[in-house]
Steps between C-alpha positions, in 0.01 A plus 500: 500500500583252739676256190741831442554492871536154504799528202801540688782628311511688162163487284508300211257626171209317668526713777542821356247476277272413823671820675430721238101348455506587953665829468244641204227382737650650801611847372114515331325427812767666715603800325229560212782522280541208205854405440640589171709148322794735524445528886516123550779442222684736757415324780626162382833657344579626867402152642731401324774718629513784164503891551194604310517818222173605506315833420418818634090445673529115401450362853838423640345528836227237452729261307748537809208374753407231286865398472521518886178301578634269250832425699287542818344157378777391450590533873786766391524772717491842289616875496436736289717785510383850419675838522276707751275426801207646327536228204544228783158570703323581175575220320481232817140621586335562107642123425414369856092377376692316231752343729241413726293292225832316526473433816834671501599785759661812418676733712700848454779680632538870496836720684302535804394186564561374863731131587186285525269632200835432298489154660132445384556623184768342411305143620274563256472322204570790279686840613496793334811706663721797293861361425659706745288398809601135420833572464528730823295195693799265355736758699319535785447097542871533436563619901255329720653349766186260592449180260090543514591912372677351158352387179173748418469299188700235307540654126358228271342706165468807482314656205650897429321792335685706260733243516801701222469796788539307840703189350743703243501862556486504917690146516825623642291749725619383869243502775673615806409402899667780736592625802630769768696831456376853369637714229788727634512838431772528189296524188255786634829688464623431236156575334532879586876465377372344148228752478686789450763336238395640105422245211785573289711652736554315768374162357399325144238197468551302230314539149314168560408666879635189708792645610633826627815618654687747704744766282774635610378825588222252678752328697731785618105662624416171718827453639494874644197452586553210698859592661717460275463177467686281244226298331680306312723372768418215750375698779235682298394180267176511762423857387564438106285244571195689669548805272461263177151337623383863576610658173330205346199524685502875400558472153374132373219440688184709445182570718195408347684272209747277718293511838233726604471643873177368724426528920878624502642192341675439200340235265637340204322518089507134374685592158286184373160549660430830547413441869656600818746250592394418835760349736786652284816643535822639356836298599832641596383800704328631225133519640630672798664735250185570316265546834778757599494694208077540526602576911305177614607352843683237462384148481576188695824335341639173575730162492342251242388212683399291187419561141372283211450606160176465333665215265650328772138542709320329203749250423409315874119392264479145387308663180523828375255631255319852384343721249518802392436727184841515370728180581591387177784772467660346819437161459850416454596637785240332716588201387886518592385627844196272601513247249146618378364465127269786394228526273239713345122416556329730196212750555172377520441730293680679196700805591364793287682771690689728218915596650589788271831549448710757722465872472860592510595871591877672532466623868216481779343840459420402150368162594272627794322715286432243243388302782300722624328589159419147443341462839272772486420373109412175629284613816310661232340154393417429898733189487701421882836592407788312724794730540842339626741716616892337632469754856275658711640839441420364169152450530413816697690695229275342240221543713551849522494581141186323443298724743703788296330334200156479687518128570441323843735221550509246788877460603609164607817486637689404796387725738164432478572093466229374766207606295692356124197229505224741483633733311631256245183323491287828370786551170278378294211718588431751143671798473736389837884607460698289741886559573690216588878491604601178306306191617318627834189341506614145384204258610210714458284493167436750276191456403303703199218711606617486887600246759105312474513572130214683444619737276627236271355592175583880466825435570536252232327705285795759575793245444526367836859566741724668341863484688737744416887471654683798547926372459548159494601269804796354529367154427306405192279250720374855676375604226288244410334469854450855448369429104326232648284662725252606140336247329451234773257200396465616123423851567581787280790693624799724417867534586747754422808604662673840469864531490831744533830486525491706823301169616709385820539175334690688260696684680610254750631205228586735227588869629687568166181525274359772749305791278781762592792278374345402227417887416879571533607285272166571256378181496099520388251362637317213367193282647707224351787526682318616808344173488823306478647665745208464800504100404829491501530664863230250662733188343768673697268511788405145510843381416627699839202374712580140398839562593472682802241234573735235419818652731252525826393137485853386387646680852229316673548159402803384775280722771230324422659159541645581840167632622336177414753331692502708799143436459494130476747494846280776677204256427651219658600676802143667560406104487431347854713226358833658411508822718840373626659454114716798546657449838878379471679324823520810697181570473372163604730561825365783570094366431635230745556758787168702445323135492557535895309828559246516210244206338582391181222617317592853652815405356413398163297836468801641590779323273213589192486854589857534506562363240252642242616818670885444347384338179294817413751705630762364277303530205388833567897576515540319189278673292623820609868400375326352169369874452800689559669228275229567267549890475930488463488204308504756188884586570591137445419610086826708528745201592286329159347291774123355424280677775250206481794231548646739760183558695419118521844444598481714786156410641621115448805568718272698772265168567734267499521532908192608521376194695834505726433860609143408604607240669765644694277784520203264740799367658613785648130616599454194611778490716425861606180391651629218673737718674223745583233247574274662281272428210365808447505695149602864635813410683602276242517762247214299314354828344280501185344763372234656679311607174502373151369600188506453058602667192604465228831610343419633162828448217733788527344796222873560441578209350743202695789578737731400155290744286529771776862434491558549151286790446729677802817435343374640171390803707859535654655466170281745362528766800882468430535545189842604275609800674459806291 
């Protein structure tokens, strides 16, 4: 042990081999559990900076902590990022007797977590902590005003599970630090005006369902309603705009599929995980809308203070690496964003699971049933059946039928998300039918014959898990973590998903093959087609998440380079050394005349506070022009301008006298309280928020500001019409 410690820098073989000898002792005498070769293979590829592909049940969290002590002995400093606070604490204190044979220490973060148990845990060694608490303690660091508050943790490697989720499909998500204000009073009515418009009548959605609009019978019926207003000219372009977020909170976004309703708040469905989306919201008014139409009171709104996208937020790490069950299909992608090779590390054992080919149906009536027939043919046998469902009115539907059918079913879904461990942990018990909605769950087992596995032999006797996928999700990688969850470590398993073309996969990316159209015209049905037509609909899918994906980060790229600077000055001004690097000539005059009545280190307190109080300030101000550039940037398309080109060009121009406001900005303060004779915040006008708090901003369902854009005009032109 002590010649690993004594290795400074990267291991060469010598040393790794000698690791890997340590860590099979360690994790023997400290867990009871011998490491599999594919476990340590693992462990060495993410030493040396790869994300990992490795299987369902094959010990990703193990082959993380040995990774970590490894860099630990190193003398790295390590994170490892993982999507919930239950993962976090469960993870930190089942590896902690293996970090300890280290000599290593360990250390977790969870959303409550106080200032100084952060600080501890992030002086640990090793710190387990969910992505968005690191990147909300990156914000908050981002406003202390005391040099001692600042710098919870330098990022130096930081090792992420389900690294294609967090690094690819949430990289663009921003984090967002807030503050002040309360929601006004505007959207609770217009959600009594939207409620009594008629589908059809008064407004159409689109056949994908991401985008509705007003008619003209729908328009003439809001503007009486509101006075006689004139929506469409300037002084009612404030209540177009309100009565669009309602009508698409009414008609787009539904309970128990998009959000579900808990203690009187509205939470968020993570499309990708199944969970609730904790710390979530809507942009652009539109989770106000939404907690209007279900006649919640209105939550706390506010001016962005800072944000930081989750690509951005790992970008600050020295060495980026991770592992999860289904990288290789992004590994492009990760590579052009983190500069990160990924590789497979094969099953200790062979995969014997058998994935039967899709049961295709015409509509979702007819595919239920044969869902439902093939369930109850399969409890027969006393094999755990896993059931995933793409909604929690999903699931409860399915649910339903089975206790029609006779069958108990355990539902998990995101309402009853707190207790997903336990109840994921028992799917393997025999004769257990589990709902899922997609991948809730993720980190538990599923072990055959129960969570101590004591059942084991019956229920290999039966044909062990057998996972069975009603629709398909909108990315193929989701269905293998759901295909993935039978046959972990050689065990016998099936998979088998059932399809339709009612499937909202379907109907979103290809609303012209719906079952009614297709009757019209007398187009047959064939499993063939059927089959063609569902694959075809998830490439869509992925090809419009990379894209949307691909839009967010490119509109963040010149934000994020003027944050880092504003960052980079702020730093040096919080500095004992160069609190004064902001003050121009009249400013020193007027630090001159205070320099009479106060002591300078008052002074200097005073000059700091000032002006971190104008540098945030500014930037605050900044960001909010970046987002109202960033929501009419789509009108620059019509004079054939690029939006992207457009958008940089404006937020360039904005922080170009950035500094020389700021500066003139202290000046004047400065001079203020030299005419005052006063160093106090309050009559300064020094005010900062008196409360704070995270979310984050979840990508627009709707589709970009440019997609929105298009979509409307093709609703206007369609409303119009040729005149009959």
């Amino acid at each position: 042990m002590s010649r690993l410690r004594s290795c400074s820098g990267e291991w060469g073989r010598a040393e790794q081999r000698e690791f890997c000898r340590v860590a099979r002792a360690v994790a023997r005498a400290a867990l009871g559990i011998d490491l599999f070769d594919s476990q340590l293979v693992g462990a060495l590829a993410l030493l040396d900076g790869h994300v990992v592909q490795m299987g369902t049940g094959e010990g990703k969290t193990v082959t993380g902590a040995v990774a970590a002590a490894g860099y630990a002995l190193q003398g790295r400093s390590v994170q490892l990022f993982s999507v919930n606070d239950y993962l976090a604490r469960r993870d930190a204190e089942w590896m902690s007797p293996f970090y300890r044979g280290f000599g290593v220490g360990v250390g977790w973060i969870g959303e409550g977590e106080g200032r100084e148990q952060r600080r501890a845990a992030y002086a640990a060694d090793v710190t387990y902590v969910p992505v968005t608490e690191a990147g909300f303690d990156v914000l908050r660091d981002r406003f202390r005003t005391e040099p001692e508050d600042v710098e919870l943790f330098v990022p130096d490697v930081v090792i992420v599970d389900e690294a294609d989720a967090v690094l690819i499909d949430e990289a663009s998500t921003p984090l967002v630090l807030a503050g002040g204000g309360t929601a006004g009073v505007s959207q609770r009515e217009a959600a009594q005006l939207v409620r009594t418009l008629v589908a059809g009548v008064d407004y159409e959605v689109d056949a994908d369902g991401r985008n509705v609009a007003l008619t003209d019978r729908g328009v003439d019926g809001v503007e009486a309603a509101l006075g006689e207003v004139n929506l469409f000219d300037a002084a009612g372009h404030d209540h177009l705009t309100t009565i669009n977020v309602a009508l698409h909170a009414q008609a787009l976004l539904h309970r128990d599929v998009d959000y579900i309703v808990r203690d009187g708040l509205i939470q968020l469905v993570n499309a990708s995980r199944g969970r609730i989306a904790r710390l979530q919201r809507w942009p652009d008014g539109l989770h106000a809308a939404v907690e209007a139409k279900e006649d919640l009171e209105s939550s706390t709104v506010s001016e962005i203070l800072d944000s930081i996208t989750i690509q951005a937020l790992v970008g600050r790490y020295r060495t980026v690496c991770g592992m999860s069950g289904t990288a290789l299909p992004v590994a492009e992608q990760l590579a052009d964003r983190y500069g990160v090779r990924t590789g497979e590390v094969g099953p200790h054992r062979p995969v014997i699971r058998e994935d039967l080919p899709d049961r295709a149906h015409p509509d979702a009536p007819s595919q239920l049933r044969a869902a439902l027939e093939y369930i109850v043919a399969e409890h027969r046998s006393g094999r755990p059946l896993l059931v995933g469902t793409g909604s929690v009115a999903e699931s409860e539907q399915v649910a339903e039928e089975l206790e029609r059918c006779g069958l108990d079913a355990v539902v998990l879904n995101a309402k009853n998300d707190a207790d997903e461990a336990a109840i994921i942990a028992r799917a393997g018990e025999h004769g257990r039918i589990t709902i899922s909605t997609q991948m809730a769950g993720r980190g538990t087992d599923i072990r055959l014959g129960g969570a101590d596995g004591s059942d084991a032999e019956r229920v290999i006797a039966a044909g062990g898990l057998c996972v069975i996928g009603i629709g398909r999700y909108d990315s193929r990688r989701l269905d293998d973590q759901l295909r993935g969850r039978a046959g972990r470590q050689g065990d016998p398993g099936t998979s088998v998903f059932f399809t339709s073309l009612d499937d909202d996969l379907v109907r979103r990316h290809l609303p012209g093959f719906s079952p009614s159209l297709r009757k019209a015209y007398g187009s047959p049905f064939t499993t063939d087609m059927a089959t063609e037509l569902v694959d075809h609909a998830q490439r869509l899918a992925e090809g419009l998440q990379h894209r949307s994906h691909r839009n967010t980060l490119a509109f963040s790229e010149v934000p994020t380079e003027q944050r880092h600077a504003v960052l980079r000055l702020r730093t040096e001004v919080l500095s004992a050394e160069r609190d004064d690097l902001l003050l121009n000539g009249e400013a020193r005059t007027a630090v001159d005349a205070l320099l009479g009545r106060f002591d300078r280190h008052r002074i200097h307190a005073a000059v700091r506070e000032i002006s971190l109080h104008h540098l945030d300030q500014y930037w605050i101000e900044h960001l909010d022009m970046l987002t109202a550039a960033r929501e009419g940037i789509h009108l620059r398309s019509l004079a054939r301008d690029n939006p992207l080109d457009e958008y940089n060009r404006i937020a360039y121009r904005s922080f170009e006298g950035f500094a020389g406001r700021v500066t003139d900005a202290i000046a004047a303060t400065l001079a203020h309280a030299a005419a005052r004779g006063t160093l106090d915040p309050e009559p300064l006008g020094l005010r900062r928020p008196s409360t704070t708090w995270t979310y984050m901003v979840i990508e627009d369902p709707f589709g970009s500001p440019e997609q929105r854009f298009g979509n409307l005009l093709l609703n206007a032109l369609r409303l119009a019409g040729p005149e009959s």
